[in-house]
N, C-alpha and C positions, 0 to 999 in steps of 0.2 A: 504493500500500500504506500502511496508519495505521504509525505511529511504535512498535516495537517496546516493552514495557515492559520498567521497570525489573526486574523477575523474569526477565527475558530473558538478562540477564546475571549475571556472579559476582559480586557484590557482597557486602558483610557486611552481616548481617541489620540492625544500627542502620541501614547508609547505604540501603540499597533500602528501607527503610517510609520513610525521612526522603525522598528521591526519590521513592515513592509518592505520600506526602502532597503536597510541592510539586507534582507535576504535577495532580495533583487540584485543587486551588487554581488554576490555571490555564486547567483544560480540563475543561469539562463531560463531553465527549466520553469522556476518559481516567475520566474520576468513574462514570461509567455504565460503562463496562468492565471499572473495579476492581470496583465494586460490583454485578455483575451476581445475580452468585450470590447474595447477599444475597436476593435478592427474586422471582431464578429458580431456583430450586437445582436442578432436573431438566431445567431449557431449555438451549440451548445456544446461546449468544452467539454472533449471526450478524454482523457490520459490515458498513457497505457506505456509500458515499458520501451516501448520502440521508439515514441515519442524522446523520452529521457535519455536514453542510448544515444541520439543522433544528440541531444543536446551538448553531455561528455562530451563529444568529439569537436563540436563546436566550438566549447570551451577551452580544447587542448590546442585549437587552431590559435585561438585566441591568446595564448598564452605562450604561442609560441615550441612546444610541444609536439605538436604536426606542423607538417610544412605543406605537405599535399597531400588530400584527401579524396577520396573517393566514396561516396554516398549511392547505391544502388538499395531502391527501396520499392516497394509496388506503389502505382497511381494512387493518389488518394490520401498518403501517409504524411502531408504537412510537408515536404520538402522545399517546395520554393516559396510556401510562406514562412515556414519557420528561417532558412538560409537566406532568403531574400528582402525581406521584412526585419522580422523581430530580433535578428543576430546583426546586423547594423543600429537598428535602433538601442539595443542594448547594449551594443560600444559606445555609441555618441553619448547615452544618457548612463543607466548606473553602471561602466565601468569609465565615466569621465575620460572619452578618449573623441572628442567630437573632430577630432583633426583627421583621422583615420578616412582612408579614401577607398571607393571600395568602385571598381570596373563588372561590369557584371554583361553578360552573355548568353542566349536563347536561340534556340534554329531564327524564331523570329523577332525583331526587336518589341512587339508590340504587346509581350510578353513581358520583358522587363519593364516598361514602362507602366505594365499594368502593377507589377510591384513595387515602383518607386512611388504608384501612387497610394498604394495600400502603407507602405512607408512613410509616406507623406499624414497620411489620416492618425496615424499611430502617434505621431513626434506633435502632431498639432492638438491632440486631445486633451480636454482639461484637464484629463489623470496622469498624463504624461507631463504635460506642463508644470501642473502643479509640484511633482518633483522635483522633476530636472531640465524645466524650461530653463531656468537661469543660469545653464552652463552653454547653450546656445540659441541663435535665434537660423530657422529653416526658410531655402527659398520659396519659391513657386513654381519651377520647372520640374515636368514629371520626365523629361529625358537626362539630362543634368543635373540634378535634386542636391543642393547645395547647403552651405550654413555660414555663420559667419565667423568661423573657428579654423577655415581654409578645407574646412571636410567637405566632400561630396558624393555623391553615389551616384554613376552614370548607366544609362541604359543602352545596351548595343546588342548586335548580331553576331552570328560566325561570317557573316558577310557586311556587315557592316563600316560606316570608312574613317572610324577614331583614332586614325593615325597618329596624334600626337596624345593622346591620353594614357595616364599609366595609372594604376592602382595597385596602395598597401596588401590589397586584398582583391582576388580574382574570383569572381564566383560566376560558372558558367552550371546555366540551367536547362538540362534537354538539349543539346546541339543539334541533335540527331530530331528530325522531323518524321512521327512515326509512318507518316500517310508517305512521305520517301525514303525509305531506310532500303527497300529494296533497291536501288538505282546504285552501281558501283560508280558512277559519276560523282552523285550530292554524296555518297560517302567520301571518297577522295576528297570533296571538296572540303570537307568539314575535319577529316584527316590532315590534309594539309593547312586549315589555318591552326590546328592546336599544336602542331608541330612549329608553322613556319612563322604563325601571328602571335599568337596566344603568348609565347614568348618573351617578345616584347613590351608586354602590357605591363609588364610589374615596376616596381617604383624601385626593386631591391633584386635586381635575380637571384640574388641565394638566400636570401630571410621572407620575401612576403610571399607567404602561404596562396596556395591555388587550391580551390572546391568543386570537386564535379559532381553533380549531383543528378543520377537519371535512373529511367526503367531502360533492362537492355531490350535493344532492336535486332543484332544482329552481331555475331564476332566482331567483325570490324567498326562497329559505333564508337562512339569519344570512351566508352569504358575500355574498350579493346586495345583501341591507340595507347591511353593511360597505363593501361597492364604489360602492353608491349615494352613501354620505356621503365615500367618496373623491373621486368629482366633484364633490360639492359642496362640496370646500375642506378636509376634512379629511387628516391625514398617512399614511394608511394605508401600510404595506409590504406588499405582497402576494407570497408566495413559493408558488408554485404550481408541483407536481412529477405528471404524468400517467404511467400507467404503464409505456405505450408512450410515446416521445419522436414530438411533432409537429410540425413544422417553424411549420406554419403555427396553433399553438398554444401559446405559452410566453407564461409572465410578464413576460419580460423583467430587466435587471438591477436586483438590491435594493439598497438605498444601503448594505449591506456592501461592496457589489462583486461580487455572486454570481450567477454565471449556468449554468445548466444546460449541466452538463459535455457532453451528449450530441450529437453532430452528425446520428446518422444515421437514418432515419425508421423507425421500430417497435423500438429500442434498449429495453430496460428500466431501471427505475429504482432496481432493488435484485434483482439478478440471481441474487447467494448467498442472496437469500432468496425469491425466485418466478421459477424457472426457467421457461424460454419454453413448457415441458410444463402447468407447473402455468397460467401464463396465459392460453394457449389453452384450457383448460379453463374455466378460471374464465368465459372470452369465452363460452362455449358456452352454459353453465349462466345466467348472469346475464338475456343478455339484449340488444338494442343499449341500452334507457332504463338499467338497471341499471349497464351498463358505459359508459357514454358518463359518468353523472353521476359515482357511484362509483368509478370506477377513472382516466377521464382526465379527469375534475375539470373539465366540460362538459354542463353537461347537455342536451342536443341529440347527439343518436347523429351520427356523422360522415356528412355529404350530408346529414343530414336526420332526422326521424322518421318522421312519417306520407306527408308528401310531401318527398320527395327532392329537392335542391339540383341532382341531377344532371339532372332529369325538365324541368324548363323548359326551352324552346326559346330562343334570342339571335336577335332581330330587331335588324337596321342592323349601323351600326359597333362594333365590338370596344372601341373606346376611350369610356367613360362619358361621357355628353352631357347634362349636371343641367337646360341649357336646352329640352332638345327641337328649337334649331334645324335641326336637321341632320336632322331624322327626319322621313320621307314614309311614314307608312303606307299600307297597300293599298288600295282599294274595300272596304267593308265592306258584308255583307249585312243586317246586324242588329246594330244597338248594344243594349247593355242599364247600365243605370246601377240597382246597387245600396248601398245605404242602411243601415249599421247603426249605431243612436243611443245615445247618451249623456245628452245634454243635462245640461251639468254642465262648468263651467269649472276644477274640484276638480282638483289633480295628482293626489289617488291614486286617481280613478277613472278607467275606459277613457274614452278620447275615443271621438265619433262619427268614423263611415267611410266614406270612400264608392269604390268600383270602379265603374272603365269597361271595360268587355269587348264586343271587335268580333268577331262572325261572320265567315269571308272564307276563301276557296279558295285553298289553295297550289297556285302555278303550276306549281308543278316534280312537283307530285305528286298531285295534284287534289284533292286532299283535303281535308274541310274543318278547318277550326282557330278556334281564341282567339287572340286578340292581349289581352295586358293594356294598355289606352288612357291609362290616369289611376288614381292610387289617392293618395289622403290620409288623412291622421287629425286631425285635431283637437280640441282641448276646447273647445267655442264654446257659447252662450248662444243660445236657440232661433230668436231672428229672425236673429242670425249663421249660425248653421245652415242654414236656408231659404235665402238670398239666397248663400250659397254654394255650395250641390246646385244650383239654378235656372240657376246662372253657368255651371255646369262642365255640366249638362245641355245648356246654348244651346251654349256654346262645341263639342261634339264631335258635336251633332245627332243624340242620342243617341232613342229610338225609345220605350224603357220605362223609366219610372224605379219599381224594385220596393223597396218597404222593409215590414221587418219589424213585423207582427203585433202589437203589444205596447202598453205604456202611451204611450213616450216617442215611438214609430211614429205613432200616432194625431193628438197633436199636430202633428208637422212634417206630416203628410199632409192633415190640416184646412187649416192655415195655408201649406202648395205651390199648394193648391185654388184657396182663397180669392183668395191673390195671381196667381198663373200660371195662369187658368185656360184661356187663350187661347194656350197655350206648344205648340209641335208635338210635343212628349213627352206620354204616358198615365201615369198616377201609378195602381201597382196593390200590395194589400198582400200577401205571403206570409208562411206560416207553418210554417218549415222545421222547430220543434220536433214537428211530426207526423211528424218522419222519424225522431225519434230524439235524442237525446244529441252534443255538436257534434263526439266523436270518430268514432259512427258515422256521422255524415253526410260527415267527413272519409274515411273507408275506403270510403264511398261513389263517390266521383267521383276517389279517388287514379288508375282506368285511366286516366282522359285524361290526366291527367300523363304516366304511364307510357308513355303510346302518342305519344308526342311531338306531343298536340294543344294543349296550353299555349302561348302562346306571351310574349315580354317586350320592350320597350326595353333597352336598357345607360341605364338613369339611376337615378338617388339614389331617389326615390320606389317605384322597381321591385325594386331591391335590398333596400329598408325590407321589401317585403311578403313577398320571395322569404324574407329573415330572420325573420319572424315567421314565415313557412307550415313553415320550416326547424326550429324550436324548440315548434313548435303540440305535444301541449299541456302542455307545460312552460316556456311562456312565462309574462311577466309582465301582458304584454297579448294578445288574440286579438279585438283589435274588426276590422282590416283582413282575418282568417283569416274572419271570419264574414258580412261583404262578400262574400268572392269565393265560397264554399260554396255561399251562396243562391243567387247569379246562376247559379253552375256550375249546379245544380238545378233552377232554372229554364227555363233554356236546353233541359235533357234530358227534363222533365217537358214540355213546350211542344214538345216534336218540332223543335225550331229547331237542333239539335246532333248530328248525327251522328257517329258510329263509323263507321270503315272497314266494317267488314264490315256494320255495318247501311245503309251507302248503298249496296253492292251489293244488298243484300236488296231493300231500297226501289227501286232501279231496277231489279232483273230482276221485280219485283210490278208495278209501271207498265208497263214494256213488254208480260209477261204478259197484264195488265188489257186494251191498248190492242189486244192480237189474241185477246181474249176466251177466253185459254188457262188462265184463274186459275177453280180449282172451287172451293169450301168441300169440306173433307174431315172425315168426320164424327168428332166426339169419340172414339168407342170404337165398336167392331165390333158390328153386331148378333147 
């Protein structure tokens, strides 16, 4: 339960606003509680632990403690009023800091301006005033939002053209536009100004603290980016809060010390304010892509998207073998070695791909099946490329090597020719963009999944692809998704693949055939 207020008890009216005010000055938390009505006067102040949580962190920004934050929380949960409103106004006024400049950021600007106005209502209210009017006086602009203390709080875009403006404090809300998150254009766009603008906007680059605060859209959103420059050495905090509690999804503990109170698996995260009634609904309504990003701050629906984490088969031992020693695959009826290119050594482009996929009869059920044999990705330079397809084609004695169609195709298929052309592999091109778009080609060949004719190793390489087919298409990459697609396609277009129920077909048509019991039956009755 939060700390009862001072109106809680009987107090004289000097000692309870003077107790007011001190706990204010101390606790963000308690500052947004007094000051609720200020800025909701018909809402009804809900608390609840997640509330409090994001406030901590606030406080440590504040204090200097975190320097960059990240905030992933579901729609709904007070982020850009609590971060954009009531955590400036609680600097300017009880932590006497009205000099503090704060830059702030939204896919749209009309977004922040909507909070410099909710800021504006807050600082001008007579319960604000009455405090801590007399440590500043506030301007009148909702894009600029000024004082006479030399503090301000401006309102801007990820596209927006505040070139010369810098802030103590960066706080960018939502960059990512969720009605375009699918477009790898306005991503990049929005990729490149947190990298190449965002930047520059600080007053201090190595002391003033940066706040991002969003539901994810997709790998690549401003969380992505942010988490990207965490593995490469930067200090990022990441406090990530899902709606349902996942075990085998949390942030882990922030150098506050804070770690998600929740132990038990589908727990909520603010219960007085989205009952398990209102959540189930909202799961219904959303969507898995909607609610996997959206609500449990993942963007990958749980098992999977389009092909489900559940749908692959486990070939060998249980226990992960990164070497391969230990694995005896079957007799295989048909290798097939598929090829999707790159060429381009660039980090931010996809690397080339390549998949091994074995035809072979399960014993136990006769059935036929995939084995995944091999799968890589690389960023390699074209003759590196060749002489590494070439290696992995000798090495599994693999039958067809199929690569795609296209510019980068042509090349390696010239120069496979040229060099291998005496190799017991056929080098043939396909062109799987006649089937469609790479999600319909995905929803295409998802039954085999389905029907437990995938099959995998337990190794590192098998895992990589299982997690990209797992996140497909809201990954950052889909060059190894676009490997196995083709060959899957190939395989079924080539009659090399059967379905259960089509090798019944097929063999009651052969034996048919072979006691001359198969009539052609004609189209439509005369």
């Amino acid at each position: 339960m939060p700390p009862r207020l001072p109106t809680d008890y009987n107090f004289a009216p000097e000692v309870r606003e003077r107790l007011l005010i001190e706990h204010a000055e101390c606790s963000l938390h308690f500052f947004v509680r007094l000051m609720w009505s200020c800025v909701e006067p018909k809402r009804r102040f809900v608390d609840g632990w997640l509330l409090r949580a994001m406030c901590q962190h606030l406080e440590a920004v504040a204090d200097g403690r975190i320097k960059r934050l990240i905030i992933n929380v579901p729609p709904g949960s007070m982020k850009s009023l609590l971060t954009n409103c009531f955590f400036p106004a609680w600097l300017w006024g009880p932590k006497n800091r009205p000099e503090a400049r704060f830059f702030t950021a939204a896919y749209s600007a009309s977004l922040t301006e909507r909070d410099n106005e909710r800021m504006r209502t807050l600082v001008t209210s007579p319960e604000y005033k009455a405090r801590w009017g007399h440590l500043f006086t506030p301007g009148d602009s909702k894009i600029k939002f000024t004082n006479n203390k030399t503090g301000w709080k401006i309102a801007s875009s990820v596209e927006g053209t505040t070139t010369g403006e810098r802030g103590d404090f960066v706080l960018i809300d939502d960059p990512n536009d969720i009605q375009k998150t699918e477009s790898p254009i306005t991503r990049e766009r929005v990729r490149r100004w947190l990298n190449e603008v965002m930047p520059t906007r600080l007053t201090d680059p190595e002391n003033s603290p940066i706040v991002l605060i969003q539901q994810r859209t997709h790998e690549e959103d401003a969380t992505g980016t942010m988490l990207d420059q965490a593995r490469g050495g930067d200090e990022w905090t990441y406090f990530m809060v899902p709606m349902e509690y996942d075990p085998g999804w949390v942030c882990g503990e922030t150098p506050i010390g804070w770690v998600d109170p929740r132990t038990r698996p589908g727990a909520l995260c603010w219960p007085e304010r989205f009952s398990r009634e209102v959540v189930d609904s909202l799961k219904m309504r959303l969507g898995p892509y909607a609610w996997s990003g959206q609500m449990m701050q993942h963007p990958e629906p749980r098992g999977g998207a389009i092909i489900k984490r559940d749908w692959w088969k486990l070939f060998g031992p249980p226990d992960k073998d990164p070497t391969e020693i230990r694995l005896r695959f079957p007799s295989f009826e048909y290798l097939i070695a598929s090829l999707d290119c790159a060429l381009t050594t660039k980090e931010e482009n996809d690397a080339s791909a390549l998949v091994v996929l074995g035809v072979w009869t399960v014993p136990t059920t006769g059935r036929q099946a995939v084995m995944v044999v091999n799968c890589w990705a690389e960023r390699l330079e074209l003759h590196q490329l060749v002489q590494r397809v070439a290696a992995t084609c000798d090495k599994y004695r693999v039958h067809t090597l199929i690569i795609e169609n296209k510019a980068n195709g042509h090349s390696v298929e010239q120069e496979i020719r040229r060099m291998y052309q005496r190799a017991e592999w056929s080098v043939q091109f396909t062109d799987p963009s006649k089937l469609g778009e790479k999600i319909v080609r995905a929803h295409a060949v998802t039954h085999l999944f389905e029907e437990g004719l995938i099959w995998h190793p337990n190794t590192e390489w098998a895992e990589a692809l299982i997690d990209e087919c797992a996140i497909f298409p809201r990954g950052s990459h889909d060059d190894r998704v676009d490997a196995l697609l083709q060959s899957l396609r190939y395989l079924r277009d080539h009659g090399i693949l059967y379905r259960p129920q089509e090798a019944r077909w097929h063999e009651t048509d052969l034996q048919g055939l072979a006691r001359g019991q198969i009539v052609a039956s004609p189209l439509y009755d005369a």
